[in-house]
C-alpha positions as CSV (number, residue, x, y, z in Angstrom):
1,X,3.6,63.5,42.4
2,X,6.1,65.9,44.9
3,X,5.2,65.4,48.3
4,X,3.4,68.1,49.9
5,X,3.2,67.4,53.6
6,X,5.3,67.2,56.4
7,X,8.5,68.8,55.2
8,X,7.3,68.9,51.3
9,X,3.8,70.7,52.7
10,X,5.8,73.7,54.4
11,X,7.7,74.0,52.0
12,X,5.8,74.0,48.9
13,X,3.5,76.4,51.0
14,X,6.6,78.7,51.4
15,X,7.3,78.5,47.3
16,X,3.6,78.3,45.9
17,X,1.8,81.4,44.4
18,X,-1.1,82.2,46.9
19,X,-4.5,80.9,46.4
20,X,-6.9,82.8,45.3
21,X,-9.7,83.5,47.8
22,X,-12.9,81.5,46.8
23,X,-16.9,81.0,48.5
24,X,-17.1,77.7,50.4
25,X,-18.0,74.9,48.4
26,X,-20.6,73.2,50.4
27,X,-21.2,69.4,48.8
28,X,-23.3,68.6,51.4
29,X,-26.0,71.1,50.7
30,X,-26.1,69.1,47.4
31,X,-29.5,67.6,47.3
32,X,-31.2,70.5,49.1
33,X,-29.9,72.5,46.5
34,X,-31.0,70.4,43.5
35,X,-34.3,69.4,44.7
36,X,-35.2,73.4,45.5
37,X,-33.9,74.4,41.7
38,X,-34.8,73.2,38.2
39,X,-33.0,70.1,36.6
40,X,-29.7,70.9,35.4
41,X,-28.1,68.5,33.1
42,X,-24.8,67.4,33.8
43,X,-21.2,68.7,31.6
44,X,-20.7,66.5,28.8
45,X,-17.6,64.3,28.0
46,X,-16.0,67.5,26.3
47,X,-16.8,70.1,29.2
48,X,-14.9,68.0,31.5
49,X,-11.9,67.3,29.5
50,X,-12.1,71.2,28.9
51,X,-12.4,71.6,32.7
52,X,-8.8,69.9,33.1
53,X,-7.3,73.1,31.5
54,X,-8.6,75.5,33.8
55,X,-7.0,76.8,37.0
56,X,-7.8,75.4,40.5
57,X,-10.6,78.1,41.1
58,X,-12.4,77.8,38.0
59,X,-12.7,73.5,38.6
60,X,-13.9,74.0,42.1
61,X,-17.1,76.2,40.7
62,X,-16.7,73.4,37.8
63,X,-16.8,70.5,39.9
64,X,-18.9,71.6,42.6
65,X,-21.6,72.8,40.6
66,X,-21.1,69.0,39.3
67,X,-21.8,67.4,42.5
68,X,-24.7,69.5,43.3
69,X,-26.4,68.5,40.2
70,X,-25.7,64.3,41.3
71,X,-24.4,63.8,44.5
72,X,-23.2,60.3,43.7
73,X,-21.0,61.9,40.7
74,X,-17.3,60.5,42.1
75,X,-15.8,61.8,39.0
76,X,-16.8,65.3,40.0
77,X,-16.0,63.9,43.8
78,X,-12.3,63.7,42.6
79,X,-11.9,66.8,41.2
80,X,-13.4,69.4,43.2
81,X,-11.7,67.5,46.1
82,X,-8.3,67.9,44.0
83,X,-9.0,71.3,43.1
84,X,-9.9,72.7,46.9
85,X,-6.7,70.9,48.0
86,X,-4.6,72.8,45.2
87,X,-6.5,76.3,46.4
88,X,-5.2,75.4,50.0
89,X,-7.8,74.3,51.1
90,X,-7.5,71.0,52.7
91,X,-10.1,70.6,55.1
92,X,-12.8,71.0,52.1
93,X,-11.1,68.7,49.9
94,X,-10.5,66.0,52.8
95,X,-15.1,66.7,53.3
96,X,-15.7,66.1,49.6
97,X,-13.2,63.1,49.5
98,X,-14.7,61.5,52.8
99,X,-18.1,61.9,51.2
100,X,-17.4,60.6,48.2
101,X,-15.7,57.6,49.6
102,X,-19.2,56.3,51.4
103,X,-20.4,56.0,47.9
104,X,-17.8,54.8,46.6
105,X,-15.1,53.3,49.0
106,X,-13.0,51.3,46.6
107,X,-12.4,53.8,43.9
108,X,-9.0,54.2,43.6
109,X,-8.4,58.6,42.9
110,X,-10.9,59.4,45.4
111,X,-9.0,57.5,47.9
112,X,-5.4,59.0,46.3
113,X,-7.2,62.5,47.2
114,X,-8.4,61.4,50.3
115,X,-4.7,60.6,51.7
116,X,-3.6,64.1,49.9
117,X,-6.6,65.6,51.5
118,X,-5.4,64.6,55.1
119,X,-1.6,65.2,54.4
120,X,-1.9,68.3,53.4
121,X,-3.9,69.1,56.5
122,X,-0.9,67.9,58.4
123,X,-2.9,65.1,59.8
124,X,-0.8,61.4,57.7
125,X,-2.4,59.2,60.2
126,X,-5.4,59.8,59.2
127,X,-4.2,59.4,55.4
128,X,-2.6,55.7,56.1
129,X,-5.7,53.9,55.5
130,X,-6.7,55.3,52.3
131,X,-3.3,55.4,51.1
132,X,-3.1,51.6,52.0
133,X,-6.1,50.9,50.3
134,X,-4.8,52.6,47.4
135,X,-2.1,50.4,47.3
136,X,-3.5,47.2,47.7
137,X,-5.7,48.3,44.4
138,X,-2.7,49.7,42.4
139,X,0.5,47.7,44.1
140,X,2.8,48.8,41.5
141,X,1.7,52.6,41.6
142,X,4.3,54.3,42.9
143,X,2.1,57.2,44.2
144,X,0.3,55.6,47.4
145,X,3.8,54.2,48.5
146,X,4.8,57.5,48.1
147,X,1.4,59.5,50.4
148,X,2.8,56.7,52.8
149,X,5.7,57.3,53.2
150,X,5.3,61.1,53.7
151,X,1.7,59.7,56.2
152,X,4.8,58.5,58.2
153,X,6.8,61.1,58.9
154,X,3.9,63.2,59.8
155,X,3.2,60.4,62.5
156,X,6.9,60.0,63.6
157,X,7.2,57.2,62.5
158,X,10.4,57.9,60.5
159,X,12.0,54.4,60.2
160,X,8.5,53.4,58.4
161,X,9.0,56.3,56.2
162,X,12.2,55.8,55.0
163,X,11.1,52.3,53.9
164,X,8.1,53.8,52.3
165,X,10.4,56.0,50.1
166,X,12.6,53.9,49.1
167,X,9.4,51.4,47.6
168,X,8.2,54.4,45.5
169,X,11.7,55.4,44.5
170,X,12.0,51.2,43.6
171,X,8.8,51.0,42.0
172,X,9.0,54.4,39.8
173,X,12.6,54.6,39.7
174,X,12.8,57.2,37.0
175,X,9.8,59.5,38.5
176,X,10.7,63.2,39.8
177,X,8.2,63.1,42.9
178,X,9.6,59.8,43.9
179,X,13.1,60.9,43.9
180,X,12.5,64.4,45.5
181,X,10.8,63.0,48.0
182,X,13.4,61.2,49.4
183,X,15.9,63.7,48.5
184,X,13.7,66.2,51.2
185,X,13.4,63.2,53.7
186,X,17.2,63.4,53.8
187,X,17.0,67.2,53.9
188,X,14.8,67.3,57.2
189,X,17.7,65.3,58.4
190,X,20.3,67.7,57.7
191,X,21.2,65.7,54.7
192,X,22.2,68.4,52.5
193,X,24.5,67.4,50.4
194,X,22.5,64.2,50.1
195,X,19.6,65.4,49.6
196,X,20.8,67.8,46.9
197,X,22.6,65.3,44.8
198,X,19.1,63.3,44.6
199,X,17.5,66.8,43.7
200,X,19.5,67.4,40.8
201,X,18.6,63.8,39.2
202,X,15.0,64.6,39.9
203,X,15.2,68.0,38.3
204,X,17.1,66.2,35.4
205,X,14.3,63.9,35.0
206,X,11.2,64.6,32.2
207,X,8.7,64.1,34.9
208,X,10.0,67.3,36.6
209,X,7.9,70.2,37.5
210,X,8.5,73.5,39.3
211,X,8.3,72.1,42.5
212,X,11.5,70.1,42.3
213,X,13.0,72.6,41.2
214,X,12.3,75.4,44.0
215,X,13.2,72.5,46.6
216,X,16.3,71.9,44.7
217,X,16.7,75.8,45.3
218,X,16.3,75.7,48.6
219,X,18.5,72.8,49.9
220,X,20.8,74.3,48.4
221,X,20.4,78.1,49.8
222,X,20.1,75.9,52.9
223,X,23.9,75.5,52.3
224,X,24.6,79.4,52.1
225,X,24.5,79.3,48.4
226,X,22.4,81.9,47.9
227,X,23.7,83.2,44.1
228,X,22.8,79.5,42.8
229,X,19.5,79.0,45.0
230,X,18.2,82.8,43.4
231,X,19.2,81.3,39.7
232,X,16.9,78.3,40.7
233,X,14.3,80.1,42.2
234,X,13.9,82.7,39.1
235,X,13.4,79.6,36.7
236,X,9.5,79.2,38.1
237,X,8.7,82.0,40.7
238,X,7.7,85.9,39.6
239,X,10.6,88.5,41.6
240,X,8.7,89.0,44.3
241,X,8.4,85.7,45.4
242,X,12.7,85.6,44.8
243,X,13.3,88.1,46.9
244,X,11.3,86.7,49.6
245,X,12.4,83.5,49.4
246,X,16.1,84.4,49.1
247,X,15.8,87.3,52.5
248,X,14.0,83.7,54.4
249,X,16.9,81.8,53.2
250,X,19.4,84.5,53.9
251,X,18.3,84.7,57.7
252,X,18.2,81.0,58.0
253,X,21.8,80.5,57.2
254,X,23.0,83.8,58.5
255,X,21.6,82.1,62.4
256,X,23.5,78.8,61.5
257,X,26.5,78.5,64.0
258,X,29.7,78.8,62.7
259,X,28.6,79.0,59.1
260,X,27.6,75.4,59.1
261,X,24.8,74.7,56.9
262,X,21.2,74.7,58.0
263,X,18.5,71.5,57.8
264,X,15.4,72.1,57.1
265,X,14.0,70.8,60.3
266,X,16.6,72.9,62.3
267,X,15.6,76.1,60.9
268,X,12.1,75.8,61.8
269,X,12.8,74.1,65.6
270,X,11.9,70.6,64.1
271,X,15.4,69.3,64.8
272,X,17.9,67.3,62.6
């Protein structure tokens, strides 16, 4: 996983295609709902591999229609909570997680979406405690140390953070989100060239997606090289999207004093 909060949550907010607008999904209208209609039986095995496939709007109807057929579903739980998060919407996502979790409190994805939930909110402490519990079920998962470490940073605590990253970067040495993660740790820092040099192993490694990729093309517009960000950018992102990322960028550095590079944090007032 690439982090998404703190840093990573602007960020990817700034590079990510907009949502597509969507009805409230209400899971706690559930059992009102099923005992006022007829039976419904639930998606088979097949349905909900097939549901895997389709974007984050089409698995919210999916997965909430799920839940509102058995409340106490936590596979359905998980991925309406996953797919509200990915449609930007957080609050939802952290509801159906919470909810899920009082019928199941130990299961281990509904307490990874939990954490997301809650990050991507922009509220990590309330993500810690699922995240930890995560861990102590999976302790060589990289992926909870990881929602950790970026829980931390969202709480200040940035000493905590950095330990954080460097377990998930130990314990899934070879893994994209682990790496980039750390890399844009380092970037909120003004840790450009660091933070770039860790960017380009990441996008280097199989695990890659698109996301490490646009933050690799913005730590390095970030350093007022906006011909190479815009070749980045136009590996994943329609024009559009380029040329609004590229005029941000080109503002950003254009306000940096004396041509020095920008940091993340000091282009948006968060400090170095």
């Amino acid at each position: 996983m690439c982090r998404t909060p703190a840093l990573a949550a602007t960020v990817l907010a700034l590079l990510a295609t907009p949502a597509l607008a969507a009805e409230p999904v209400k899971p706690q209208a559930a059992a009102a709902s099923a005992a006022a209609s007829p039976a419904r039986a639930k998606a088979g095995v097949q349905q909900r591999a097939e549901a895997a496939r389709m974007d984050p709007l089409a698995r919210a109807a999916f997965w909430g229609r799920e839940l509102e057929t058995d409340g106490r579903d936590i596979e359905a739980a998980v991925g309406l909570s996953r797919a509200l998060r990915q449609l930007d919407r957080a609050d939802e996502a952290a509801d159906v997680a919470g909810r899920g979790l009082i019928v199941a409190p130990d299961h281990y994805e509904l307490l990874m979406e939990s954490a997301r939930a809650w990050i991507a909110k922009g509220q990590g402490f309330y993500a810690v405690d699922p995240a930890k519990k995560a861990q102590a079920i999976a302790p060589r998962d990289w992926r909870p140390v990881a929602l950790l470490a970026v829980a931390m940073e969202q709480t200040g605590r940035d000493a905590e953070a950095l330990g954080y990253h460097q377990q998930a970067l130990a314990l899934g040495p070879n893994e994209a989100g682990a790496i980039s993660n750390l890399a844009m740790y380092y970037a909120a820092r003004g840790e450009l060239p660091k933070a770039e040099q860790l960017l380009r192993v990441a996008a280097g490694s199989s695990s890659a997606d698109a996301r490490v990729r646009q933050n690799l093309a913005l730590v390095v517009g970030l350093q007022g090289r906006l011909a190479e960000a815009e070749q980045l950018a136009r590996q994943d992102l329609p024009p559009d999207q380029v040329s609004n990322n590229l005029a941000w960028l080109k503002a950003a550095t254009e306000r940096a004093p004396d041509g020095q590079a920008r940091s993340w944090g000091s282009v948006t007032g968060g400090g170095q």
